[in-house]
C-alpha atoms as an extended CHARMM CRD file, in Angstrom:
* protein
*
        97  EXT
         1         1  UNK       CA             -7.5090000000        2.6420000000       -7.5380000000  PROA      1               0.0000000000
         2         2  UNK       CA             -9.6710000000        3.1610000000       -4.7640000000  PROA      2               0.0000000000
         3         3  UNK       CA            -10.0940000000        0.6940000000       -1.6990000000  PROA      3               0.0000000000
         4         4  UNK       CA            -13.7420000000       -0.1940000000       -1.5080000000  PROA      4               0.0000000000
         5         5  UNK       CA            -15.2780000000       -2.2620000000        1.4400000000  PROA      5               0.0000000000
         6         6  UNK       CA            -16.1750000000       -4.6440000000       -1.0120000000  PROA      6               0.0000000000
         7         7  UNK       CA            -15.0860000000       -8.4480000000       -0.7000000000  PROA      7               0.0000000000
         8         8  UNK       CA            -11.1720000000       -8.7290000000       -2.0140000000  PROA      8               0.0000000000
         9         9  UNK       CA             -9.9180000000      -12.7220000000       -2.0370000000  PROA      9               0.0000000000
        10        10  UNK       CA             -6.4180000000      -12.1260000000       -1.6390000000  PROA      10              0.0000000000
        11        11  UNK       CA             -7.4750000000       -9.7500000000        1.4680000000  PROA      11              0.0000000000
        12        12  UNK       CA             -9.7870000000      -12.4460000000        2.7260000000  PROA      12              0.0000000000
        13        13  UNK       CA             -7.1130000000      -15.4700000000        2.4250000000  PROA      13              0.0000000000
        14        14  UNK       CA             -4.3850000000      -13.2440000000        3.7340000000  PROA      14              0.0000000000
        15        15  UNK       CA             -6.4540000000      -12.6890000000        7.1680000000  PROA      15              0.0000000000
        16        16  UNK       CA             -7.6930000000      -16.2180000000        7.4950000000  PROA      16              0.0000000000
        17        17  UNK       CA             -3.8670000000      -16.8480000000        7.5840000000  PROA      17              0.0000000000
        18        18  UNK       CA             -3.8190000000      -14.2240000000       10.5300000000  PROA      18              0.0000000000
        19        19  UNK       CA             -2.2240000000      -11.6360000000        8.0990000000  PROA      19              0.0000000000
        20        20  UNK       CA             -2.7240000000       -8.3600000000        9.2670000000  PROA      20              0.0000000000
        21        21  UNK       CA             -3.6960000000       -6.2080000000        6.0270000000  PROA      21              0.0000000000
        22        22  UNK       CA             -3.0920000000       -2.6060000000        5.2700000000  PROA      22              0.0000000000
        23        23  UNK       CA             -5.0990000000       -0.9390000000        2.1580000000  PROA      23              0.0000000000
        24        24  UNK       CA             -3.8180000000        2.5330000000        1.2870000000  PROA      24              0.0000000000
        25        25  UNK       CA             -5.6720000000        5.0320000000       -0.4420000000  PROA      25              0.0000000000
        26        26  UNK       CA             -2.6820000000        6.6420000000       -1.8130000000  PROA      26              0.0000000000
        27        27  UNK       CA             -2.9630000000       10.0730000000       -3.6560000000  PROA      27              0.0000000000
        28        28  UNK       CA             -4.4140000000        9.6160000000       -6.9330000000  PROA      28              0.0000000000
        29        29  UNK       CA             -6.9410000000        7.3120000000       -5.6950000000  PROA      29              0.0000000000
        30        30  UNK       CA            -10.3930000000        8.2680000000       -7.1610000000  PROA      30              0.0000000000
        31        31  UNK       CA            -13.6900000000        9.3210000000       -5.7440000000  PROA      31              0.0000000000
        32        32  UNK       CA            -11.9270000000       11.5610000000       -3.3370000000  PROA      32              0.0000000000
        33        33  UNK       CA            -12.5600000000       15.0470000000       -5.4090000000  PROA      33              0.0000000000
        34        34  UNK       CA            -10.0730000000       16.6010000000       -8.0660000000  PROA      34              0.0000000000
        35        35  UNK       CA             -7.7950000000       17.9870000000       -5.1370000000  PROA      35              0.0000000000
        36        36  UNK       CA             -6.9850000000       14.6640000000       -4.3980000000  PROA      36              0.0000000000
        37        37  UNK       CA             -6.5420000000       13.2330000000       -7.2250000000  PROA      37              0.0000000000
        38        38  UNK       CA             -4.9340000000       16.0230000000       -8.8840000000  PROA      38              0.0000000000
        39        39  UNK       CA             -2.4840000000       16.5790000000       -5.5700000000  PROA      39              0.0000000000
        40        40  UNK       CA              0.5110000000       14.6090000000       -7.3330000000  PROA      40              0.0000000000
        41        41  UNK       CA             -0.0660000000       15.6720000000      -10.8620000000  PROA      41              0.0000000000
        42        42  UNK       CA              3.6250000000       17.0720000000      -10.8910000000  PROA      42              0.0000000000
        43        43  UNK       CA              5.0830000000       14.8190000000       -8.0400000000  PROA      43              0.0000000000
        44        44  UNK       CA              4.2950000000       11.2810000000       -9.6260000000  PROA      44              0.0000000000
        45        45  UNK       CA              6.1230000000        9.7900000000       -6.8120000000  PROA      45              0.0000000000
        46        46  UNK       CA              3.4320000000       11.5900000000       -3.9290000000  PROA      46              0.0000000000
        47        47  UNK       CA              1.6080000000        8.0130000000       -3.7650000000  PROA      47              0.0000000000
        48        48  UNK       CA              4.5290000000        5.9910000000       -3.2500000000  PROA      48              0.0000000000
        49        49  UNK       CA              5.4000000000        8.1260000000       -0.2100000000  PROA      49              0.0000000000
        50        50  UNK       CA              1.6930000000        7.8040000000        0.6660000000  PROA      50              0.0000000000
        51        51  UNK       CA              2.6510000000        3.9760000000        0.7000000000  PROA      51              0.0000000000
        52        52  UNK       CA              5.7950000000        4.1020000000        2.4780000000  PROA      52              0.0000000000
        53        53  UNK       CA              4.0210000000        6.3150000000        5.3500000000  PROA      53              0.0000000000
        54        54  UNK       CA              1.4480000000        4.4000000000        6.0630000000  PROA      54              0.0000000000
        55        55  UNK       CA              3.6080000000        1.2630000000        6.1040000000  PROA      55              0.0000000000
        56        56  UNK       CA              5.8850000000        2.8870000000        9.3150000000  PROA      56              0.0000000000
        57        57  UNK       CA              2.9430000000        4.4590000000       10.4870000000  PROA      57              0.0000000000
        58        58  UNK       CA              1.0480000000        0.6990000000       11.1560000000  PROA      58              0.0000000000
        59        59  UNK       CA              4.7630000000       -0.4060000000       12.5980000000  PROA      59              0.0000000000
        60        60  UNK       CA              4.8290000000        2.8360000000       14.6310000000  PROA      60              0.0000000000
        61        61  UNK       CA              1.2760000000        2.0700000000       15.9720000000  PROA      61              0.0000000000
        62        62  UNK       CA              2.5330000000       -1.7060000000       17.2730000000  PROA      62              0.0000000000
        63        63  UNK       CA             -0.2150000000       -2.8810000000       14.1540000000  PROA      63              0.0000000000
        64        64  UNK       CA              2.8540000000       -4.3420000000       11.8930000000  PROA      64              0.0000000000
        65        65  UNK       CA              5.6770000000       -6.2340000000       12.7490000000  PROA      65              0.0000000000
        66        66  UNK       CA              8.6740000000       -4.3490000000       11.6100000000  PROA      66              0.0000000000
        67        67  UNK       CA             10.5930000000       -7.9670000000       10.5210000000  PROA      67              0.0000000000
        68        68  UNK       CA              7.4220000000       -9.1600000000        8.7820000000  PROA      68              0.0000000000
        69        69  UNK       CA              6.0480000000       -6.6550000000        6.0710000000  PROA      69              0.0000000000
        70        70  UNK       CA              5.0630000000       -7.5640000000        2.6790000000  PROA      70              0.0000000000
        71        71  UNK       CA              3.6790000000       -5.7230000000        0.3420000000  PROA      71              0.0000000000
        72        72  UNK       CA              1.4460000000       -7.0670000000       -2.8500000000  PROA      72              0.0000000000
        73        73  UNK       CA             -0.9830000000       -5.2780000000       -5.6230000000  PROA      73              0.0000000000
        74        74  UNK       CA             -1.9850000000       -5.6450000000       -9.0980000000  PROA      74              0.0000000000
        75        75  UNK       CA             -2.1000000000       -3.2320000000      -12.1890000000  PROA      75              0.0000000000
        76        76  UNK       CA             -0.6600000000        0.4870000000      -10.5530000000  PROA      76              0.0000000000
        77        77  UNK       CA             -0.7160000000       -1.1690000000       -6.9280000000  PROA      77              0.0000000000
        78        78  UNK       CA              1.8670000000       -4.0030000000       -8.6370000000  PROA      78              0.0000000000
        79        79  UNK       CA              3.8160000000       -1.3450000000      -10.0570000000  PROA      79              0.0000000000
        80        80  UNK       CA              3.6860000000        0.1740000000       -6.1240000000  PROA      80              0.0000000000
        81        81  UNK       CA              4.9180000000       -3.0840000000       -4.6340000000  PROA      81              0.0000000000
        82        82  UNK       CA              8.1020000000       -3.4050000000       -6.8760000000  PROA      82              0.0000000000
        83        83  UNK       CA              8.8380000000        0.2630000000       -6.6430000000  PROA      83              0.0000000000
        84        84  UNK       CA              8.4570000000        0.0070000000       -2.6770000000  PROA      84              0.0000000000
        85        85  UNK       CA             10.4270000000       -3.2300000000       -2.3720000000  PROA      85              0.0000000000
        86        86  UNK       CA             13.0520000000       -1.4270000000       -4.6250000000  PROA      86              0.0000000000
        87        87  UNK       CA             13.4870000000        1.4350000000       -2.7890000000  PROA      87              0.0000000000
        88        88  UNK       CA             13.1290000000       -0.1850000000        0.9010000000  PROA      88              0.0000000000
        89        89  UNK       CA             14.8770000000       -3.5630000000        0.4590000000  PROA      89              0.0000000000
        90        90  UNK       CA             15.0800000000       -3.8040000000        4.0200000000  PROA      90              0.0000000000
        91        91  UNK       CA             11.6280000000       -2.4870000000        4.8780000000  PROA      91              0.0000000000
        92        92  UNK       CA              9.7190000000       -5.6570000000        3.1340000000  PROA      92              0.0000000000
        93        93  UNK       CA             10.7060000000       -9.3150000000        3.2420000000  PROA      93              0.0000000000
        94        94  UNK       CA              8.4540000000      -10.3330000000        0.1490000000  PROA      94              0.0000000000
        95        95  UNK       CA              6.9450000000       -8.5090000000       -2.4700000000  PROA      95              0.0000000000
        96        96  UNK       CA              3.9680000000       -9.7170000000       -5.1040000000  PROA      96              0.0000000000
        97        97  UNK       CA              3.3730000000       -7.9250000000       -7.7090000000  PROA      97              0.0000000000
């Protein structure tokens, strides 16, 4: 899936809240050309590195509060959020998938 500046509700509600939001464009994203999309065709697990980076690089860049990250999708990007919350228990306090 590709993030496109195009209206997203859950976005929306999450920065009326005063959420800070973070959408990745994770290898296999499309619209970027066959080398990106074809850059993890033997390393399924390239996006969810993609994911994890860009999660400590918005903490390392004082964007994200380390003790408040969440993560959410739907379809591949709810796949993402379990996978991450799996894998980083102590990285996110909430996950929706």
């Amino acid at each position: 899936m590709r993030f496109a500046w195009t209206p997203n509700p859950q976005a929306i509600l999450a920065v009326d809240l005063g959420i800070a939001v973070l959408s990745v464009n994770f290898r296999f994203s499309l619209d970027y050309g066959t080398v990106y999309l074809d850059a993890g065709k033997n390393d399924t697990l390239l996006p969810q590195r993609d994911l994890h980076a860009a999660v400590l690089w918005a903490i390392e860049m004082g964007i994200a509060d380390p003790s408040r990250i969440g993560i959410m999708g739907h379809s591949y990007g709810g796949y993402s959020a379990v996978y991450q919350a799996a894998s980083y228990p102590d990285l996110y306090c909430v996950t929706i998938p």
